[in-house]
C-alpha positions as CSV (number, residue, x, y, z in Angstrom):
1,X,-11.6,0.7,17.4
2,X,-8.4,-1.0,18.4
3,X,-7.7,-3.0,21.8
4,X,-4.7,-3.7,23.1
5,X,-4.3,-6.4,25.4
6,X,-1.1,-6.2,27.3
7,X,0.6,-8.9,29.6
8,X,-0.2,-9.1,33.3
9,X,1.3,-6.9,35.6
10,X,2.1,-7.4,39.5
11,X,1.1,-4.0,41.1
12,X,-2.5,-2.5,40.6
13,X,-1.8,0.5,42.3
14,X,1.5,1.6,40.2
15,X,-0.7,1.2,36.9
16,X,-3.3,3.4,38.8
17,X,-1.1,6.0,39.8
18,X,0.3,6.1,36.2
19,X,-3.4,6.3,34.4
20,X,-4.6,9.1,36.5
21,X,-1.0,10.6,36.6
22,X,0.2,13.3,34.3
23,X,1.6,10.6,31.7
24,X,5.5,10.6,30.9
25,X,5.0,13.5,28.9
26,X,2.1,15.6,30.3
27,X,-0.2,14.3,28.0
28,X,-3.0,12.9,30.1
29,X,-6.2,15.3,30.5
30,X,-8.8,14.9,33.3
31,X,-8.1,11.5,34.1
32,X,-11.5,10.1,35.6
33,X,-13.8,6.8,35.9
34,X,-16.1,6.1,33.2
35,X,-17.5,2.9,34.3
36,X,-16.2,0.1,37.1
37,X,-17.6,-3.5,38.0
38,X,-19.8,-2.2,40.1
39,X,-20.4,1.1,38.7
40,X,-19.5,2.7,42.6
41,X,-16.0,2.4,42.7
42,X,-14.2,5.5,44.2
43,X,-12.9,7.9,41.2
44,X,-9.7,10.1,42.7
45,X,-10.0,12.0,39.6
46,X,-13.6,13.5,40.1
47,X,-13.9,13.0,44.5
48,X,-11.3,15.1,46.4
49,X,-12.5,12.5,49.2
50,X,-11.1,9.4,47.0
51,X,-7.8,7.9,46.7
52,X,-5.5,5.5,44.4
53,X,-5.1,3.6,47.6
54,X,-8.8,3.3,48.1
55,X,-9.3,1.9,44.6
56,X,-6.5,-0.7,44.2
57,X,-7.9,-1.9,47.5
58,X,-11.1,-2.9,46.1
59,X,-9.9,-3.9,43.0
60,X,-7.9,-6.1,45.1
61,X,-9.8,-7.4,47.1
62,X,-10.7,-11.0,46.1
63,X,-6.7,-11.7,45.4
64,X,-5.8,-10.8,49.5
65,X,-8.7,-12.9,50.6
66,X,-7.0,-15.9,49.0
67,X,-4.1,-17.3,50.9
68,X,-0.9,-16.0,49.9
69,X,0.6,-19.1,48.3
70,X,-2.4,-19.4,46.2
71,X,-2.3,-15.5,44.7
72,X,-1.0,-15.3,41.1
73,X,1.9,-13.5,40.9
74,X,1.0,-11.7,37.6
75,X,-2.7,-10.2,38.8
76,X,-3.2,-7.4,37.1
77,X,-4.9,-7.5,33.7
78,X,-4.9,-4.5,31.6
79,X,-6.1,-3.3,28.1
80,X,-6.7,0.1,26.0
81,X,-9.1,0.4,23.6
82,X,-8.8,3.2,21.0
83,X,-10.8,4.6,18.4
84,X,-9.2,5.3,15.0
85,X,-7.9,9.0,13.6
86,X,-11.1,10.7,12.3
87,X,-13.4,8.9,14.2
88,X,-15.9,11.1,16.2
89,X,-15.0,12.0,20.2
90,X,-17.2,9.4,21.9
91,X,-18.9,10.6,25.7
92,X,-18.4,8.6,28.7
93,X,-21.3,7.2,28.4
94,X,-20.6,5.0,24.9
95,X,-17.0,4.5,26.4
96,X,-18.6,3.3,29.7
97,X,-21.1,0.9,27.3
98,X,-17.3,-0.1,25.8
99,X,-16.0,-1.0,28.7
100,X,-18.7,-3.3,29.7
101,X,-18.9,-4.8,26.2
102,X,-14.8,-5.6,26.5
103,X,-15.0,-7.2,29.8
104,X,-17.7,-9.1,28.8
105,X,-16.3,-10.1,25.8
106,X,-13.2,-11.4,27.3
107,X,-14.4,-13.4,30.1
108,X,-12.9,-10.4,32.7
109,X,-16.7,-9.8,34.0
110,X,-18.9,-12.1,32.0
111,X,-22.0,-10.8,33.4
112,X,-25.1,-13.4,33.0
113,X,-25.1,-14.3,36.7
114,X,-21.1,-15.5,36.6
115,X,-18.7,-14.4,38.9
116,X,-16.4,-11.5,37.6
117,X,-13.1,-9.9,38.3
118,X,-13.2,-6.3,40.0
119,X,-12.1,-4.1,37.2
120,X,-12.3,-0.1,36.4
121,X,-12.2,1.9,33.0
122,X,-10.0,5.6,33.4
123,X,-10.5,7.8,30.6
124,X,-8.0,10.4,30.2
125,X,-8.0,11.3,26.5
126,X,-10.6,12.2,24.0
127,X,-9.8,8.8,21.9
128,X,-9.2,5.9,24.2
129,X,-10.0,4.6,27.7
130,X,-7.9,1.8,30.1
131,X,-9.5,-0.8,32.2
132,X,-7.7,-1.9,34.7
133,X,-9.4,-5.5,36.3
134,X,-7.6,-7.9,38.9
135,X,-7.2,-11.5,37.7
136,X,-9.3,-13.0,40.4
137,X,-12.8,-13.6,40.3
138,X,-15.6,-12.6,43.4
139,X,-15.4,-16.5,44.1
140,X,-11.5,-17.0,44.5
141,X,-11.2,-18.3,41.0
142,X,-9.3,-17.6,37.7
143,X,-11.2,-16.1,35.0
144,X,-11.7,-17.6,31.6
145,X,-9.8,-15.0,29.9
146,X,-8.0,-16.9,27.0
147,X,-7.2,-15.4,24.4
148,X,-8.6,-12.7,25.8
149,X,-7.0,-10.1,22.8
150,X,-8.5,-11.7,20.0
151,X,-12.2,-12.1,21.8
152,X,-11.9,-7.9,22.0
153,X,-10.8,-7.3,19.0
154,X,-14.0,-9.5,17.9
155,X,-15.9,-7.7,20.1
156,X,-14.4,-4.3,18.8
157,X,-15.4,-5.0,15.3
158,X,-19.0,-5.6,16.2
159,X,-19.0,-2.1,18.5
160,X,-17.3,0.3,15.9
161,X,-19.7,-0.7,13.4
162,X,-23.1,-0.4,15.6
163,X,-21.3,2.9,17.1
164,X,-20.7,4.4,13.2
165,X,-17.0,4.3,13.9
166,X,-14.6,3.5,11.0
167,X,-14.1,-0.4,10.8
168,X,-11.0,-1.8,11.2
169,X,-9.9,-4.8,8.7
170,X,-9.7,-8.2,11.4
171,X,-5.7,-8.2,12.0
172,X,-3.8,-11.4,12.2
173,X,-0.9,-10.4,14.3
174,X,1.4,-9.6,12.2
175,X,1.2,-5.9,12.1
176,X,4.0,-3.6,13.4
177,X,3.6,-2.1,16.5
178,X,1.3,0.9,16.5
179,X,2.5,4.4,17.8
180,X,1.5,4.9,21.8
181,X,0.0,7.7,22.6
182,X,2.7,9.2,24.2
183,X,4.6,8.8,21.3
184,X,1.9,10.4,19.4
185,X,1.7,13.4,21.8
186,X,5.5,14.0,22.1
187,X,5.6,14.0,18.3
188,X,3.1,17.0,18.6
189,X,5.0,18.6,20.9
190,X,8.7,18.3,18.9
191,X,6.7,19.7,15.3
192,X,7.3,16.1,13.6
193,X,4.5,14.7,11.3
194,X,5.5,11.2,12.4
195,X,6.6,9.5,15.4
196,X,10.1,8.7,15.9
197,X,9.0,5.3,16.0
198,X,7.4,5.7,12.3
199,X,10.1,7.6,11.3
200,X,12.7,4.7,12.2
201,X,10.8,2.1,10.9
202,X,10.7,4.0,7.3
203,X,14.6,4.7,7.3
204,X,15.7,1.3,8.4
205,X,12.9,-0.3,5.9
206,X,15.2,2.0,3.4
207,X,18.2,0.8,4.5
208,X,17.4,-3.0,4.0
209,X,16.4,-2.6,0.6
210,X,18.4,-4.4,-1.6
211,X,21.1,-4.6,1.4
212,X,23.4,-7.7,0.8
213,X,25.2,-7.6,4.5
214,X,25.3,-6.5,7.9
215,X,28.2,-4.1,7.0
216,X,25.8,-2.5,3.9
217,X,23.2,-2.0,6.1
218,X,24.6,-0.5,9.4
219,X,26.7,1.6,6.6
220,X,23.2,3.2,5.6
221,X,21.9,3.6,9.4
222,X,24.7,5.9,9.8
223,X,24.6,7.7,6.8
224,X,20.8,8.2,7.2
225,X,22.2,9.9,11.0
226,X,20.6,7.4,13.0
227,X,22.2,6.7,16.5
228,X,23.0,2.6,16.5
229,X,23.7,0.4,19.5
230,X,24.8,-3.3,18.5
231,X,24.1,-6.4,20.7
232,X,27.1,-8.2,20.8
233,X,27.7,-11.8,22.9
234,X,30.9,-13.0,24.7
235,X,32.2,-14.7,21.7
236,X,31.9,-11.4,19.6
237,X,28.8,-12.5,17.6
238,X,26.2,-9.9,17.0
239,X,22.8,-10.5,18.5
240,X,20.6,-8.0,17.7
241,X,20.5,-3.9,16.9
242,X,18.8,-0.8,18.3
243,X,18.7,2.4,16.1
244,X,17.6,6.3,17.5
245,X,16.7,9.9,16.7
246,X,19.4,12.3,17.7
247,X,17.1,14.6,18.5
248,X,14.7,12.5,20.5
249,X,15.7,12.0,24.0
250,X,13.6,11.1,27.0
251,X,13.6,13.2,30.4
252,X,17.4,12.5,31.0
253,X,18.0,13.9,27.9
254,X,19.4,10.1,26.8
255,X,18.8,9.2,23.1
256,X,15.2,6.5,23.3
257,X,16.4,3.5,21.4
258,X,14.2,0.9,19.8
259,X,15.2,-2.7,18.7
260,X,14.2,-3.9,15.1
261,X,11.5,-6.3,16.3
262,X,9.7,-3.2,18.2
263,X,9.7,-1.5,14.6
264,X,8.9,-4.1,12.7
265,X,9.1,-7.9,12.9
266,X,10.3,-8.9,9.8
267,X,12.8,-5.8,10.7
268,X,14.7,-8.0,13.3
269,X,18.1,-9.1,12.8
270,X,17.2,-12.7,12.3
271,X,14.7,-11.7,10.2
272,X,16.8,-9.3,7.9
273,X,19.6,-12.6,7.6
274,X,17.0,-14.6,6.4
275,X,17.4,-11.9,3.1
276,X,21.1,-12.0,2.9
277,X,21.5,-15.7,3.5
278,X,19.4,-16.5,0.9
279,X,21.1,-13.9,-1.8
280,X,24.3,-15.6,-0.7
281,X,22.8,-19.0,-0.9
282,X,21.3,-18.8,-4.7
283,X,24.4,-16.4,-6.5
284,X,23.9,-13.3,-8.1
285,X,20.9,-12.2,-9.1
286,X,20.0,-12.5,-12.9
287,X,21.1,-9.5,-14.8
288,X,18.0,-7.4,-16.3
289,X,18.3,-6.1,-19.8
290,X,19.6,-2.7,-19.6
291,X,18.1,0.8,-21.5
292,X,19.2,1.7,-24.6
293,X,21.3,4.5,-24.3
294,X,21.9,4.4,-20.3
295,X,25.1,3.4,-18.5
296,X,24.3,-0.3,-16.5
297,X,24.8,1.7,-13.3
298,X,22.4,4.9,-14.3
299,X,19.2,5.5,-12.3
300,X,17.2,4.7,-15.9
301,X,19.0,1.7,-16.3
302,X,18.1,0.5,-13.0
303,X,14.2,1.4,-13.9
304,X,14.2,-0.1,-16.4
305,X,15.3,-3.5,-14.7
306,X,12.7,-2.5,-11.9
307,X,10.0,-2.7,-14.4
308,X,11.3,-6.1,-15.7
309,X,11.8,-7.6,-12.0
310,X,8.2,-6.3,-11.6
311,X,6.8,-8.0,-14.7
312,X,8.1,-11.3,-14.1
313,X,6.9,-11.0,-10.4
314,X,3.6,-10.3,-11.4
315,X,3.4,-14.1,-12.6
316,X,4.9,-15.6,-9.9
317,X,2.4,-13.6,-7.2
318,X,-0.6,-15.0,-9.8
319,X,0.5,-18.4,-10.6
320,X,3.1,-19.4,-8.4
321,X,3.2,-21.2,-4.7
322,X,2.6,-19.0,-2.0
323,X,5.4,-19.1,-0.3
324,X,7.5,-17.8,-3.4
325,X,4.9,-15.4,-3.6
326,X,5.3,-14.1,-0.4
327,X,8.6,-14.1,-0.6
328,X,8.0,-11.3,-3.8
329,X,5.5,-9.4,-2.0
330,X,8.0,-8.8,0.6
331,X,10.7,-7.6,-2.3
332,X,8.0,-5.3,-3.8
333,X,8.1,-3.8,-0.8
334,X,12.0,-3.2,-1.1
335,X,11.6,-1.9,-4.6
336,X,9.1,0.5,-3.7
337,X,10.9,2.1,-1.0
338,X,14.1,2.2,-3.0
339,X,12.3,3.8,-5.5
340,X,10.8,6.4,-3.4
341,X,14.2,7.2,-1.9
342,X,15.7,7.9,-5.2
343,X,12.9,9.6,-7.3
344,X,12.5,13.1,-8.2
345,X,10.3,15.6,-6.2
346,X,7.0,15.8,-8.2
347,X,7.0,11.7,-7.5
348,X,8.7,11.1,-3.8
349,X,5.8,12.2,-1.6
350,X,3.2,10.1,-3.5
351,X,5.7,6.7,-3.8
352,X,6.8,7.3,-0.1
353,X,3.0,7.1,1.1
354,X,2.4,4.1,-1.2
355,X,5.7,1.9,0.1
356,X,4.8,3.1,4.0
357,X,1.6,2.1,3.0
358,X,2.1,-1.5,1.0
359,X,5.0,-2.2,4.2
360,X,1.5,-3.8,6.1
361,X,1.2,-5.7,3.1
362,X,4.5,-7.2,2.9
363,X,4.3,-9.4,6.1
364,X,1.4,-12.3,6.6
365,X,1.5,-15.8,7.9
366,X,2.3,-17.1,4.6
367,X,5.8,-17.5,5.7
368,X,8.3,-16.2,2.5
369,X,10.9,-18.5,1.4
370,X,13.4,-16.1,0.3
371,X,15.7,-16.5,-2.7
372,X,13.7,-16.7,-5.5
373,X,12.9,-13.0,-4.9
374,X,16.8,-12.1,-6.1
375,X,15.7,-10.1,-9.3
376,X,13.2,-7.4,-7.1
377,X,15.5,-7.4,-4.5
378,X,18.7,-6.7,-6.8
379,X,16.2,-3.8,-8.4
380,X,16.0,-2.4,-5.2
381,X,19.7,-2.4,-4.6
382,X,20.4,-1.1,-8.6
383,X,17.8,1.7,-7.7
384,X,19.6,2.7,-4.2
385,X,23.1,2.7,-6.2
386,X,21.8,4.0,-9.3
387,X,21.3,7.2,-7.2
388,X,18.6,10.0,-7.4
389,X,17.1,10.4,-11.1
390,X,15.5,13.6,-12.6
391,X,12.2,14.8,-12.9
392,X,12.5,14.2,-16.7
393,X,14.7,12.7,-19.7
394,X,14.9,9.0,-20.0
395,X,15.1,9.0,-15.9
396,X,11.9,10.9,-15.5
397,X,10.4,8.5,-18.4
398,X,11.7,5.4,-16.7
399,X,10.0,6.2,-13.7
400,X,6.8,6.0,-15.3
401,X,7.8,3.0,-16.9
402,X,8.6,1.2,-13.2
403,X,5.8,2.6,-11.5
404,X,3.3,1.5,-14.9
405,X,4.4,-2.4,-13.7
406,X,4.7,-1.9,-10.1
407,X,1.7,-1.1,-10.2
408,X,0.5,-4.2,-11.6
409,X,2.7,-6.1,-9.3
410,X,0.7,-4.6,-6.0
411,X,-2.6,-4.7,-7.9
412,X,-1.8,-8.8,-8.2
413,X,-0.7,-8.4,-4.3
414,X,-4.3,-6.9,-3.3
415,X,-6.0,-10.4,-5.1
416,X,-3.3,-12.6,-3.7
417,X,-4.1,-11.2,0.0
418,X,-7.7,-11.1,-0.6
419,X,-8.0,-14.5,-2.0
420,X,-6.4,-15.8,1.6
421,X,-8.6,-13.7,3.6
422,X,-5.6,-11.4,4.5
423,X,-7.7,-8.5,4.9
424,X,-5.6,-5.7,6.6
425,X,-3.0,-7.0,3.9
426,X,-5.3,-6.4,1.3
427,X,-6.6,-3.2,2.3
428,X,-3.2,-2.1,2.5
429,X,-2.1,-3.2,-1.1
430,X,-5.2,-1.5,-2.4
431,X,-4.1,2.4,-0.6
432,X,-0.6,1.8,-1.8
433,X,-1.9,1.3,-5.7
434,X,-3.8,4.4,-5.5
435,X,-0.8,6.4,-4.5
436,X,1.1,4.9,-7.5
437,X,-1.9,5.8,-9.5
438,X,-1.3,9.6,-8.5
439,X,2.5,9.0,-9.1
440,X,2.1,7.6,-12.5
441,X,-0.3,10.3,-13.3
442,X,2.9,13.0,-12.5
443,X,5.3,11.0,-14.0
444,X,3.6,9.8,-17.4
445,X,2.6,13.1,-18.1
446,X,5.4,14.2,-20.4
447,X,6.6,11.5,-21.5
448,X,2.8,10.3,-22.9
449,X,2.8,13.9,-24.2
450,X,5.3,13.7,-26.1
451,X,4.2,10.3,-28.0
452,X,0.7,11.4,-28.3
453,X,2.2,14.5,-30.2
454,X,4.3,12.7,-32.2
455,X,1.6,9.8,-33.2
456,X,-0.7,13.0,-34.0
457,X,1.8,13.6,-36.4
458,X,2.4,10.2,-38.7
459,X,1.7,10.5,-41.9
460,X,-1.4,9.5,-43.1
461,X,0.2,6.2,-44.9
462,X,2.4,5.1,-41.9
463,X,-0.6,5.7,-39.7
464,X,-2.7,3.1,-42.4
465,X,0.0,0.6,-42.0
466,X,0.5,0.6,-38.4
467,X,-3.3,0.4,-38.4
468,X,-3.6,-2.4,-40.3
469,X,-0.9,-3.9,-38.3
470,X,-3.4,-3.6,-35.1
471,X,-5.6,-5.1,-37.0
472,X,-4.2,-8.3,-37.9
473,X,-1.9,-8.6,-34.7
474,X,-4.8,-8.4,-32.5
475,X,-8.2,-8.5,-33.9
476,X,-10.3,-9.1,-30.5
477,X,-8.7,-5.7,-29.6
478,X,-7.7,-3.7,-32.8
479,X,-11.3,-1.2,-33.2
480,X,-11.1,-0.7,-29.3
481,X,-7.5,0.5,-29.3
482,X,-8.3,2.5,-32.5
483,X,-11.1,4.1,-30.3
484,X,-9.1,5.3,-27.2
485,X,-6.9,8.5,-27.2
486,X,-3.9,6.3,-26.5
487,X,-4.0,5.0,-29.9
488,X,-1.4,7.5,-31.0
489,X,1.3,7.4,-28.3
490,X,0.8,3.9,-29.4
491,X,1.0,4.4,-32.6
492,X,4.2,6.6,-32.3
493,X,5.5,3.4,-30.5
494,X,4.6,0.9,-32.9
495,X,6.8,3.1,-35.5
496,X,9.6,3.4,-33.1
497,X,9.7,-0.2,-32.7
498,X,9.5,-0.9,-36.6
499,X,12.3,1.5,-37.0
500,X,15.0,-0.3,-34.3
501,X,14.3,-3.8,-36.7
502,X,11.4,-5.3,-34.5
503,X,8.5,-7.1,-35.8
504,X,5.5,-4.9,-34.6
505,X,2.8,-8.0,-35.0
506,X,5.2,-10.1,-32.7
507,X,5.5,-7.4,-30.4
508,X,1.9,-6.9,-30.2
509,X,0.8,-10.3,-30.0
510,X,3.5,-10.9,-27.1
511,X,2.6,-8.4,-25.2
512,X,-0.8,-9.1,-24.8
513,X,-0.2,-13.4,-24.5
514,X,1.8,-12.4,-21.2
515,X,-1.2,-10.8,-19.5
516,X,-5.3,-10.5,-19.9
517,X,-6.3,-7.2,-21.5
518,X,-9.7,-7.6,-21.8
519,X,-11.1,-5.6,-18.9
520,X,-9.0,-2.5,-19.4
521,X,-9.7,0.8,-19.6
522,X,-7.6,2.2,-21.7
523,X,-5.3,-1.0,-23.6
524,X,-3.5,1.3,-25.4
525,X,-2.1,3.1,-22.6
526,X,-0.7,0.0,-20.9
527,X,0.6,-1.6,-24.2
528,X,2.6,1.7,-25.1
529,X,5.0,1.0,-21.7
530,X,5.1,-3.2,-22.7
531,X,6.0,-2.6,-26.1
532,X,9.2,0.2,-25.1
533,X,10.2,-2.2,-22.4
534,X,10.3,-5.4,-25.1
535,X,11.8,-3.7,-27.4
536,X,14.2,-1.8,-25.4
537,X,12.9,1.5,-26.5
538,X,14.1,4.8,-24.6
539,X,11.5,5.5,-22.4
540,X,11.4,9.2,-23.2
541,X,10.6,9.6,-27.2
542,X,11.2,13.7,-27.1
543,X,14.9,12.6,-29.0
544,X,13.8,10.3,-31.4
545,X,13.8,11.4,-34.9
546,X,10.3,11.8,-35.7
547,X,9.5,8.8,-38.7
548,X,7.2,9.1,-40.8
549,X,6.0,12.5,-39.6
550,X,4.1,15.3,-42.0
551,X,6.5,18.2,-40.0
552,X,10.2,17.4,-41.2
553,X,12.9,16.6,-38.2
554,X,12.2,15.7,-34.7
555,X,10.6,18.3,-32.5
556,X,10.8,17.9,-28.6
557,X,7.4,18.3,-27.6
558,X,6.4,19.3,-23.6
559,X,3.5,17.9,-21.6
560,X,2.7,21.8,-21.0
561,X,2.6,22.4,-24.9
562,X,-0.5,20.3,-25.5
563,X,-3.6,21.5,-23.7
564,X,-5.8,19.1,-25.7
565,X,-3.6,15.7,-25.3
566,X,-5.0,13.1,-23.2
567,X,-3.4,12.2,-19.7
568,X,-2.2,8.6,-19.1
569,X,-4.2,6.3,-17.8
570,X,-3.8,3.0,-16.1
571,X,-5.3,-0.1,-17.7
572,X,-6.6,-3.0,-16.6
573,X,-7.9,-3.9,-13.6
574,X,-8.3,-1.8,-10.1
575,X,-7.5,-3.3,-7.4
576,X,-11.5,-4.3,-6.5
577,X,-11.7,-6.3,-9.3
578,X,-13.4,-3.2,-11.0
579,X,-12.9,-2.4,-14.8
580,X,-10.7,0.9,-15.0
């Protein structure tokens, strides 16, 4: 259940003629009274004999018996209170209880014996109510109504859980602005899945990833289609932005413009400098080690250097000040939508939901000193001018690879938000890891395929040596490995390793001295993506020649081909705390 407190207003009766009017876009039903401070207030929805007039009247009623020097301009107070998609429809008689509850809560109408303000609740949708109360109380005084927002949204948590409504994480007022419903309703109208508001906020979120200028970025609004309007002051300098739908207009038929700070507030200009002043301030970012066998400027390459940035981030979110981890929170969230803008189809939907869904994640109070973040957000850009990769081949593979760490990288996100009590942050880092989760699962399938095929087929002696190998590399770990199904697309990698002139112990004991295996699921799984990465394997094995193997040359070997090879699956960790 979500109130939303908004500033005072001057004129009672042009918010009443609004609540039980049609709405700017027809979309208010049956607009009637639910409850009022008195609980006989006139209702001009339900009495024929009633009028708008006769309401605002009363409601007013305690500010006109005070002189007029002493009336406060700004009397009208005004909040809706929502419930969340899915809940249940609620009858006017629980929204009436709401409405009580709220005013109560905020010092509006206190009850107890104190004076109150004249207020009224209009319900004209199945999901959400508006009370409307005058800022003056029955005994000419001013109401205690600071911080009156918070104190419903206190009181909201308490209701939605006695109600059986879903519960809302406590906010900390940092979110982006939530859809209205007329935005919701004229989106329903128009076909769209999304508002144009959501819709925005995605593409220009897309078009700051990795950005280095104002130019770069207003060059990707435009190609994107979106309308602009720039800000610009008497001396030429550029104040602020407003981007639009072509297609969505408002009555006049005039594109409906929204500034960066309504989308988003990190999405302001100010706030999107902060980003390129802090590239320019530091240098170039540091250059990740490219993929074997990929151009610098291919979309594997610049996977590969995703899942690099990603691992190195994953220590600074765990270990390092909060501010620098803020600051690479905020470029995970760049990486991901890059990646999500380039990726192939079986991939996009599932990395789209998990960047829209990891953007709430990206913004607390923890305020991110930028700059340190230059090797995520120079990922991002490599992704955006790598360009789109295929569903397959070393891109395909790659994508696994960079998901594999992002993963881990959000995962350490969730604990970071968590630990600070962040908990609409943390919630939100935990939805986007499971759409990752489904991602990996599509994008790991072929290429795990092909290494547990090739593992399968070792030769008994290699197999005994990489074995013993395990064994002395990592003996806390070796019979568990040995144990899981991943033990052969390990295997396969171990050999791989061996036969580009690494050392497999070193490998094997580095990866796992960079990050706590103990608790996962399957080790071998996660230890087959560290190993390629440190060694600067290809990512998709289906070329290799096949070492060691009892079948002669190399075979490329499908995902499809296999129906008894195991799936990937992710180590370590959930994002609960839980063992995987």
């Amino acid at each position: 259940m979500i109130p939303s407190v908004n500033p005072p207003g001057d004129r009672t009766i042009g918010l009443l003629a609004y609540l039980y009017g049609p709405g700017r876009h027809e979309e208010h039903v049956d607009p009637h009274l639910v409850a009022s401070f008195d609980g006989m207030a006139p209702d001009p929805g339900r009495d024929p004999s009633a009028t708008l007039k006769a309401l605002q009247q009363l409601l007013d009623q305690p500010v006109q018996a005070l002189p007029s020097h002493a009336r406060p301009a700004k009397h009208v107070w005004h909040t809706s209170v929502r419930t969340a998609p899915g809940d249940r429809t609620l009858s006017d008689e629980e929204w009436a209880e709401v409405a009580r509850r709220i005013v109560a809560a905020t010092g509006i109408d206190p009850g107890d014996g104190q004076p109150g303000c004249r207020w009224a609740a209009v319900r004209h949708a199945d999901d959400h109510i508006h009370i409307v109360a005058t800022l003056v109380t029955e005994d000419g005084h001013r109401p205690d109504d600071y911080r009156s927002g918070a104190r419903a949204q206190a009181e909201a948590r308490l209701i939605e859980k006695e109600l059986g409504l879903h519960q809302v994480a406590p906010g900390d007022g940092t979110a982006a602005q939530r859809p209205t419903s007329a935005e919701r309703h004229k989106a329903e109208r128009q076909g769209r899945e999304r508002t144009a508001r959501e819709e925005l906020r995605e593409t220009v979120r897309r078009a700051v990833a990795g950005a280095r200028s104002e130019e770069e970025f207003f060059d990707r609004l435009a190609r994107d289609g979106l309308l602009i309007r720039k800000r610009v002051a008497p001396s030429g300098d550029l104040l602020g932005y407003k981007v639009a739908l072509p297609d969505d207009r408002n009555k006049d038929g005039e594109p409906v413009f929204y500034p960066g700070a309504r989308l988003a507030p990190d999405l302001s200009l100010p706030r999107i400098r902060e980003r390129w002043s802090a590239d320019t301030q530091n240098g170039p970012a540091p250059r990740q080690e490219d993929g074997v066998r990929t151009g610098p400027g291919a979309p594997a390459a610049a996977r590969r250097r995703t899942a690099s940035a990603a691992w190195q981030a994953v220590l600074i979110v765990e270990h390092g000040e909060d501010a620098v981890a803020a600051a690479h929170i905020a470029a995970a969230g760049e990486a991901l939508d890059a990646l999500a803008k380039t990726s192939a189809a079986h991939t996009r939907r599932e990395l789209r939901d998990a960047a829209t869904a990891f953007e709430r994640a990206t913004r607390s109070h923890v305020r991110a000193v930028r700059g340190h973040d230059r090797a995520l957000r120079q990922a991002a850009r490599d992704l955006v001018h790598g360009g789109p990769a295929l569903g397959r081949g070393e891109d395909g593979a790659s994508t696994a690879m960079a998901i594999d760490m992002l993963f881990f990288l959000i995962t350490a996100a969730a604990h970071w938000h968590a630990k600070k009590g962040h908990a609409q942050q943390a919630a939100a880092a935990r939805q986007a890891a499971e759409h990752l989760r489904a991602a990996y699962q599509a994008a790991a399938a072929q290429p795990f395929g092909v290494l547990y095929q090739r593992g399968r087929r070792l030769n008994r002696p290699l197999l005994q040596r990489q074995t013993v190998v395990l064994r002395e590399a990592l003996p806390g770990l070796a019979e568990r490995i040995l144990a899981e199904p991943g033990w052969y697309a390990l295997a396969a990698t171990i050999a791989d390793a061996e036969a580009a002139g690494h050392d497999p112990a070193t490998l094997l004991s580095d990866a796992v001295a960079r990050r706590e295996l103990d608790t996962a699921d399957s080790v071998s799984d996660v230890l087959v993506w560290r190993l390629r990465r440190m060694a600067d394997l290809p990512a998709d094995a289906s070329e290799l020649p096949t070492n060691g193997t009892t079948g002669g040359p190399a075979t490329t070997h499908r995902a499809t081909s296999r129906p008894s090879a195991p799936g990937p699956r992710r180590g370590g960790k959930d994002v609960a705390g839980n063992s995987r």
